[in-house]
C-alpha positions in Angstrom: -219.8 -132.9 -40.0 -217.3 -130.5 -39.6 -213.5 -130.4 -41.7 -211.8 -128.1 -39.7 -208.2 -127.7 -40.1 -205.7 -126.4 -37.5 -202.2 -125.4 -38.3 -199.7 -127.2 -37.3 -195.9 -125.8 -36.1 -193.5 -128.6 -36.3 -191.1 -126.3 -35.1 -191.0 -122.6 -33.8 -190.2 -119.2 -35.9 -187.5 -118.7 -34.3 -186.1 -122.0 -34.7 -187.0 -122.4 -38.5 -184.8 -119.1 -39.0 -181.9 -120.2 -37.0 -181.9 -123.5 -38.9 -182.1 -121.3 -41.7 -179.3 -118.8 -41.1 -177.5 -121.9 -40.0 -178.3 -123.7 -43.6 -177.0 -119.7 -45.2 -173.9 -120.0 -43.3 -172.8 -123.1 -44.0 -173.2 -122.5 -47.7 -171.1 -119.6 -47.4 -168.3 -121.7 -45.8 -168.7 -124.2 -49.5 -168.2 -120.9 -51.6 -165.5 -119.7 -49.6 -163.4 -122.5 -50.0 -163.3 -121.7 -53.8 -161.8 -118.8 -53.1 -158.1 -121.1 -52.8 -154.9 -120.8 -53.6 -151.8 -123.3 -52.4 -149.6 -122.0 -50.5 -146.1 -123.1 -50.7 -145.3 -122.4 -46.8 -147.4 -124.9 -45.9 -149.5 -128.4 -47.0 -153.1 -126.4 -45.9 -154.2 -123.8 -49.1 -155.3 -120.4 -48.5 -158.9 -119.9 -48.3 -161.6 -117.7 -47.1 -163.5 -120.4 -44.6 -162.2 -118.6 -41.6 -163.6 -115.7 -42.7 -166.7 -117.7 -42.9 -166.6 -118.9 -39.3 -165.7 -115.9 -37.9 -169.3 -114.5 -39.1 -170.8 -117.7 -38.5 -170.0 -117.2 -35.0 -170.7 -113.3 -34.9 -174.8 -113.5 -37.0 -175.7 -116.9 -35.4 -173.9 -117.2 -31.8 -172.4 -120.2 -30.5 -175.2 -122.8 -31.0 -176.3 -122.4 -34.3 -172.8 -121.1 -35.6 -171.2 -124.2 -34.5 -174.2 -125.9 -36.2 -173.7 -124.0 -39.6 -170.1 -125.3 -39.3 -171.5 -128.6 -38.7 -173.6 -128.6 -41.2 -170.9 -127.6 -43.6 -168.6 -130.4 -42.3 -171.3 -132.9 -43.2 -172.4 -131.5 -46.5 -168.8 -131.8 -47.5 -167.9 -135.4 -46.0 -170.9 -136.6 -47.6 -169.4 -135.3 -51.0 -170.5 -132.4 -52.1 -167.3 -130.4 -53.4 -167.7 -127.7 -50.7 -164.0 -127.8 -49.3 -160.9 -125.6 -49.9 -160.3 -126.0 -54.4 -163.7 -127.8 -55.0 -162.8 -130.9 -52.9 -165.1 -133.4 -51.4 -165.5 -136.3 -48.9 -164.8 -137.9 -45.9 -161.3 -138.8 -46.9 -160.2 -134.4 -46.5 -161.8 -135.0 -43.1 -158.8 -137.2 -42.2 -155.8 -135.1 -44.5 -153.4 -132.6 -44.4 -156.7 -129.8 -43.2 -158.4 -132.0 -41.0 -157.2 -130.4 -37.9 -158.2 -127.1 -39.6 -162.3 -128.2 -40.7 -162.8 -130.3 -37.8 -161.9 -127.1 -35.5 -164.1 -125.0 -37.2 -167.8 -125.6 -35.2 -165.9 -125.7 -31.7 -164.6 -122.2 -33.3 -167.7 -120.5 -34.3 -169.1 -121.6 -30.5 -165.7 -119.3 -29.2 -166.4 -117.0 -31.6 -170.3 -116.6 -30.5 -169.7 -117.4 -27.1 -167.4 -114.7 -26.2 -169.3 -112.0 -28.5 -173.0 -112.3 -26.9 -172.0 -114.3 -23.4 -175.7 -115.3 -22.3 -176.7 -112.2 -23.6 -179.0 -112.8 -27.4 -177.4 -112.2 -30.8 -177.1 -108.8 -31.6 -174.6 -107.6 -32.9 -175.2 -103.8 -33.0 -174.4 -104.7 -29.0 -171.0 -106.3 -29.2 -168.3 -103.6 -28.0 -165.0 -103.4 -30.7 -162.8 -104.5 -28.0 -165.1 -107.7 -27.0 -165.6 -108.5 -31.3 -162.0 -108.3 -31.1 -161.1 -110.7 -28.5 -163.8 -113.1 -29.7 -162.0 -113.3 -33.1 -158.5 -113.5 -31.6 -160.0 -116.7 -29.6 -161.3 -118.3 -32.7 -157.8 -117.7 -34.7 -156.3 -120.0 -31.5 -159.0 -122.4 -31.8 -158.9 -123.3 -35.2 -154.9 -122.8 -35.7 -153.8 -124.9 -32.5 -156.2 -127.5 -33.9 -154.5 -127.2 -37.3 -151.2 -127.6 -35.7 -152.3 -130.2 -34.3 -153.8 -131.9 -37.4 -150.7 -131.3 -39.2 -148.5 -133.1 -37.1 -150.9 -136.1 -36.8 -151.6 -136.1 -40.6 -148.0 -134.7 -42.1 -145.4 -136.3 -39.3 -144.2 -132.8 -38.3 -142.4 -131.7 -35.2 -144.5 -129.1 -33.3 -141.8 -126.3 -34.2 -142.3 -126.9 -37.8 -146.1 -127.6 -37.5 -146.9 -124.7 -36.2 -144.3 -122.3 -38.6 -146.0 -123.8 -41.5 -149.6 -124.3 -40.4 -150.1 -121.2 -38.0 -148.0 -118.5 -38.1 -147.5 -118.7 -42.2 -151.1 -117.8 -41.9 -151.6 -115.2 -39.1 -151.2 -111.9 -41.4 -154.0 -113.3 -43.6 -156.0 -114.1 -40.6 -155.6 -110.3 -39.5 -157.1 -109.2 -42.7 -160.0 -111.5 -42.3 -160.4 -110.5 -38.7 -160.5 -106.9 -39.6 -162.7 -107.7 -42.6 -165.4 -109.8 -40.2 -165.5 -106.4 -37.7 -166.0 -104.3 -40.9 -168.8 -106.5 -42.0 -170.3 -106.9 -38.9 -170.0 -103.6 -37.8 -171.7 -102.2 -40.8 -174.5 -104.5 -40.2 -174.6 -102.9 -36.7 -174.8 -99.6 -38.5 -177.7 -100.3 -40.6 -179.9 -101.8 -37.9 -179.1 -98.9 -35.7 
């Protein structure tokens, strides 16, 4: 009588370390919303999330960066205090920064999607220019969807939705922007 064992893989490598990248990710979307402040130009805070998509989209590529997104989304709605000041549930899903986290998976796919096209995640391949247009994308993406949140959630005319929920945030967006090619450039660097 033999008691042989076989392994077996559930799921791929390569799989199990997107999922696991994904999982990284979307943790560092929960401590990025810590790093909040309100802003008196507008009902959404200041935070470091779109920061957090931007290189969710740029290390994971469209698929899985929209899944760490997603991931995050659900960790939060189902109450862990991962959104902007330590908040939780489903009920932020539907306030004032809805528009803003529900934008934020179909933003890493822009993000990821424009970087790599069908090409693989590399990002020692992406061109400055092509990095640059990506993010650019992913600022529309998630501040149109903002807009739009705020005037669903805060009755506001689309003049004054998008003053206060877009362009009151556009010169901190550039500094993220330029802080996501730094870091991802850097990483390019060292892989090199």
């Amino acid at each position: 009588m033999s008691t042989r064992t076989t392994d077996t893989e559930l799921v791929g490598d390569e799989t199990a370390a997107n999922l696991a990248r994904a999982a990284l990710f979307a943790a560092l979307l929960g401590a990025f919303a810590y790093v909040a402040f309100p802003y008196p130009l507008s009902p959404a805070p200041v935070t470091l999330q779109v920061l957090g998509v931007f290189l969710a989209g740029l290390f994971c590529g469209p698929v899985w960066g929209a899944a760490a997104c997603g991931l995050y989304l659900l960790a939060g709605a189902l109450g862990a205090p991962v959104f902007a000041l330590g908040t939780a549930g489903f009920g932020v899903l539907l306030g004032p920064t809805a528009g803003y986290l529900w934008s934020y998976p179909l933003g890493a796919a822009v993000i990821g999607g424009l970087a790599y096209g069908r090409s693989g995640v590399d990002p020692s391949r992406v061109g400055l220019v092509r990095l640059v247009v990506a993010l650019v994308a992913g600022i529309a993406v998630i501040y149109t969807c903002g807009t739009l949140g705020l005037m669903a959630t805060q009755q506001l005319g689309p003049v004054e939705a998008f003053l206060t929920g877009a362009a009151a945030f556009l010169p901190a967006e550039a500094l993220k922007a330029a802080a996501a090619v730094g870091i991802v450039r850097s990483d390019a660097l060292v892989t090199e």
